[in-house]
C-alpha positions as CSV (number, residue, x, y, z in Angstrom):
1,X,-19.4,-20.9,13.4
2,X,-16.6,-18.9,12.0
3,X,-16.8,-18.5,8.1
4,X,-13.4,-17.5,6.5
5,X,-13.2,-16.8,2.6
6,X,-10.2,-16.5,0.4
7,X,-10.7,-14.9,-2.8
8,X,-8.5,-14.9,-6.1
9,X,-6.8,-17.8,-6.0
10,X,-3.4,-18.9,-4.6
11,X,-1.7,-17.2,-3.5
12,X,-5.0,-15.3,-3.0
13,X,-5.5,-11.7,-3.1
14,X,-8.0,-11.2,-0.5
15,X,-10.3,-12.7,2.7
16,X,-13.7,-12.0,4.7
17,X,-13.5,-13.8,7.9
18,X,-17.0,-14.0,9.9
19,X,-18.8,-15.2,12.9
20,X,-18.2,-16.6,16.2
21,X,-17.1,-20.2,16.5
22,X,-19.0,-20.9,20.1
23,X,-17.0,-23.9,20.9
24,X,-17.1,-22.2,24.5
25,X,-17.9,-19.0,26.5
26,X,-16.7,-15.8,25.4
27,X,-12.9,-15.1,26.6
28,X,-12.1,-18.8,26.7
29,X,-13.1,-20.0,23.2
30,X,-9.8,-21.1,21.8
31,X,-10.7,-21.4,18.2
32,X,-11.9,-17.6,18.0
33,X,-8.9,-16.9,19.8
34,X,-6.2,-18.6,17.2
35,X,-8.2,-17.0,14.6
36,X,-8.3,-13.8,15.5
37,X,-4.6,-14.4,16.8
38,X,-3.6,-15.1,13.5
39,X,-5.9,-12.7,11.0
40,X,-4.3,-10.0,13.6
41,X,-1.0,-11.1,12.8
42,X,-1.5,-11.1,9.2
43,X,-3.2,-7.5,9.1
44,X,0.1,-6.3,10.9
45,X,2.5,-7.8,8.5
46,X,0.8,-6.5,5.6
47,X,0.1,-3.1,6.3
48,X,2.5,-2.4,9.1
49,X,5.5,-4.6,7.9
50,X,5.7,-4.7,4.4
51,X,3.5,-1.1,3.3
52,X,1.1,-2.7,1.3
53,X,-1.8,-0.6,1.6
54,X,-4.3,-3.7,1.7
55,X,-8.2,-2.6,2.1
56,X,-9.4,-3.5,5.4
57,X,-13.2,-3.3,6.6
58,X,-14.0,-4.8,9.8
59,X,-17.9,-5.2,10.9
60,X,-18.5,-5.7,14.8
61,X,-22.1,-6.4,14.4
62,X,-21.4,-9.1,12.2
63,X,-18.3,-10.0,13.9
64,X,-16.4,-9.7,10.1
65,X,-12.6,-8.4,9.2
66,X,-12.4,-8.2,5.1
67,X,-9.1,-7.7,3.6
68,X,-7.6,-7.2,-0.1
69,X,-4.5,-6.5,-1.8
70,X,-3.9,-3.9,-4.2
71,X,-2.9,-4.6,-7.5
72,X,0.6,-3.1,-6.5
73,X,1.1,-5.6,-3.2
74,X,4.7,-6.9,-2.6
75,X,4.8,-10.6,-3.0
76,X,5.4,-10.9,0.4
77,X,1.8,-10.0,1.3
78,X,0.3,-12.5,-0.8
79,X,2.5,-15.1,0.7
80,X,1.0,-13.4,4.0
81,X,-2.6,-14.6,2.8
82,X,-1.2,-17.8,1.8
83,X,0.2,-18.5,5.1
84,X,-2.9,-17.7,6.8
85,X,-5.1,-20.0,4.8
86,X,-3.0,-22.8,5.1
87,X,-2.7,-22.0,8.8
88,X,-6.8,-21.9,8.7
89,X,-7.2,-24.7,6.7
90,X,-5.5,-27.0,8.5
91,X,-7.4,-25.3,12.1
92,X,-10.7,-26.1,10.0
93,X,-9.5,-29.8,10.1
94,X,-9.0,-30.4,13.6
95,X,-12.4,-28.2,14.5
96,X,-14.9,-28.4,11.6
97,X,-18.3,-27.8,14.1
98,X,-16.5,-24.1,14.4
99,X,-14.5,-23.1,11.1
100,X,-15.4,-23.4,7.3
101,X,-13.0,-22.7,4.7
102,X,-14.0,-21.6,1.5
103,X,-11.9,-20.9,-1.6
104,X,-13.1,-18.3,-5.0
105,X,-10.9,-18.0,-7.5
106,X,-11.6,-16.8,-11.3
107,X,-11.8,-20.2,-12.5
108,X,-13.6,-21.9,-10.4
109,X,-17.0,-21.3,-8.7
110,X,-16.2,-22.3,-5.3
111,X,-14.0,-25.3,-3.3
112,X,-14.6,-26.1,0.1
113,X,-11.4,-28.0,1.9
């Protein structure tokens, strides 16, 4: 299952995205491929696009991409976030045996859509 976490609220100011989804074989699982599509997308207009110097750690053992926004981010690249967790949420919906959403913010433990 793919894990994908969204930390500091909305718009938020950072993810960790984890896991494989296994809804089929490697190199024809659909879900992992939207997903990576899209966190791939995201990373590009951030830091290629819009210069926001965003922290990015990525894991291959643990199959995990973590991204976070500087204090001095453009608005832009937190709408960037935002678009990709909406985008995620709703791919959660339609495939919830492969994706989790999770939400942290400062106020609130923890939501789960």
């Amino acid at each position: 299952m793919i894990r994908a976490e969204f930390f500091g609220g909305r718009p938020p100011e950072g993810f960790r995205i984890s896991g494989h989804s296994g809804s089929a074989p490697a190199g024809e699982d659909l879900v992992c491929a939207a997903v990576t599509s899209a966190v791939r997308l995201t990373e590009a207009h951030v830091n290629d696009v819009l210069r926001a110097r965003a922290w990015v750690e990525i894991d291959e053992k643990t199959a995990a991409i973590s991204l976070f926004l500087p204090d001095h981010a453009p608005e832009g690249a937190r709408k960037a976030l935002e678009a990709l967790r909406i985008y995620l949420r709703e791919l959660s919906r339609e495939n919830p045996k492969y994706l989790t959403l999770r939400e942290h913010d400062s106020t609130e433990e923890e939501t789960t859509c």
